[in-house]
N, C-alpha and C positions, 0 to 999 in steps of 0.2 A: 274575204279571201278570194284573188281572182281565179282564174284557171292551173290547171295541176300546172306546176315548174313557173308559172306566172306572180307567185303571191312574193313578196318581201324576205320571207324565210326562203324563200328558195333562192331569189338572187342573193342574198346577202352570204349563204353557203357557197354557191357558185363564187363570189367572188372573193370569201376569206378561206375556202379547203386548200389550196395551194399552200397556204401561211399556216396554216396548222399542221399541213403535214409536214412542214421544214422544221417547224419549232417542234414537234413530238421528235425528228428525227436527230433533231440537234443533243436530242440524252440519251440514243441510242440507237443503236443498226436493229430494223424489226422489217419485219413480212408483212404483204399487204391485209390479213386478217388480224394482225397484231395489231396496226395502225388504226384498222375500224374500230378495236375495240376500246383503246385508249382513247380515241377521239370521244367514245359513246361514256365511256367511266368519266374521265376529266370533265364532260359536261353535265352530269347527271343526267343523259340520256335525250339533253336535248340535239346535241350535235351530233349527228350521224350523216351519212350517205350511202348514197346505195351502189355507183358506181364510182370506185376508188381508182382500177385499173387506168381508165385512161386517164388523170391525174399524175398518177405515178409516171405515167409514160411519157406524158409532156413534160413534166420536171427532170426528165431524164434526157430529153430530146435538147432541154434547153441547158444542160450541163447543171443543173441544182442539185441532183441526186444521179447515185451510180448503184448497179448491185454490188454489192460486197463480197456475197458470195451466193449459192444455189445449194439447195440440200435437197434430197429426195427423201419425202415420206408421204409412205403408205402409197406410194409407187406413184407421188407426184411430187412435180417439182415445185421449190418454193423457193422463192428470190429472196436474199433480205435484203434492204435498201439503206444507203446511205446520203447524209447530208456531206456535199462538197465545199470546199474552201468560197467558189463563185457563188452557192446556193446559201452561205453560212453570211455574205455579203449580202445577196438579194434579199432574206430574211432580216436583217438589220436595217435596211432601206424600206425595206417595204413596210417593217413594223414601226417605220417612225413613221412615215406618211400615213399611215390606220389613224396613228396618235392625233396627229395632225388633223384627221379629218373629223376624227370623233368629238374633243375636242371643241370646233369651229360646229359640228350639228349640236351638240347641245348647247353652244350659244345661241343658235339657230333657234332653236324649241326653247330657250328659258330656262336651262338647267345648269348654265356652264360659268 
């Protein structure tokens, strides 16, 4: 394992949390503590993050997700987030080309 944020698991989250978070949002509008934790259940705990927010915020900046709506509790606000029609596209594009890639590495390694 090389340096904190340097090993394999760390890039390889950095470059699949965006796709996870479209595909968890594609079955439903949730808050970003909602998201952490489905992401942590669905994987048995191996897929987590620690910083979701700015995530959230780029997929929002680049039209993939919107907030749906805001609710206050317990005297803070909480966004829920939705997957958009362009984000519901970038996630079908993006999940073929994972396919694609996965796929060609384990032919790569002898498993494919």
């Amino acid at each position: 394992m090389g340096e904190a944020g340097h090993d394999f698991v760390s890039y390889y989250k950095r470059a699949t949390s965006p796709l996870v978070v479209l595909r968890l949002l594609r079955d439903r509008v949730m808050y970003g503590y909602e998201i952490s934790q489905a992401m942590k259940e669905k994987s048995g705990g191996r897929f987590t993050i620690a910083v979701l927010y700015p995530i959230l915020y780029r997929l929002e900046e680049q039209g993939y997700i919107r907030v749906d709506r805001t609710e206050v509790v317990h005297n803070r606000a909480r966004s829920y987030y939705a997957i958009t029609p362009a984000g519901q596209t970038h996630l079908e594009q993006a999940l073929g080309e994972y396919k694609e890639m996965h796929q060609a590495f384990a032919a790569l390694i002898g498993e494919g």
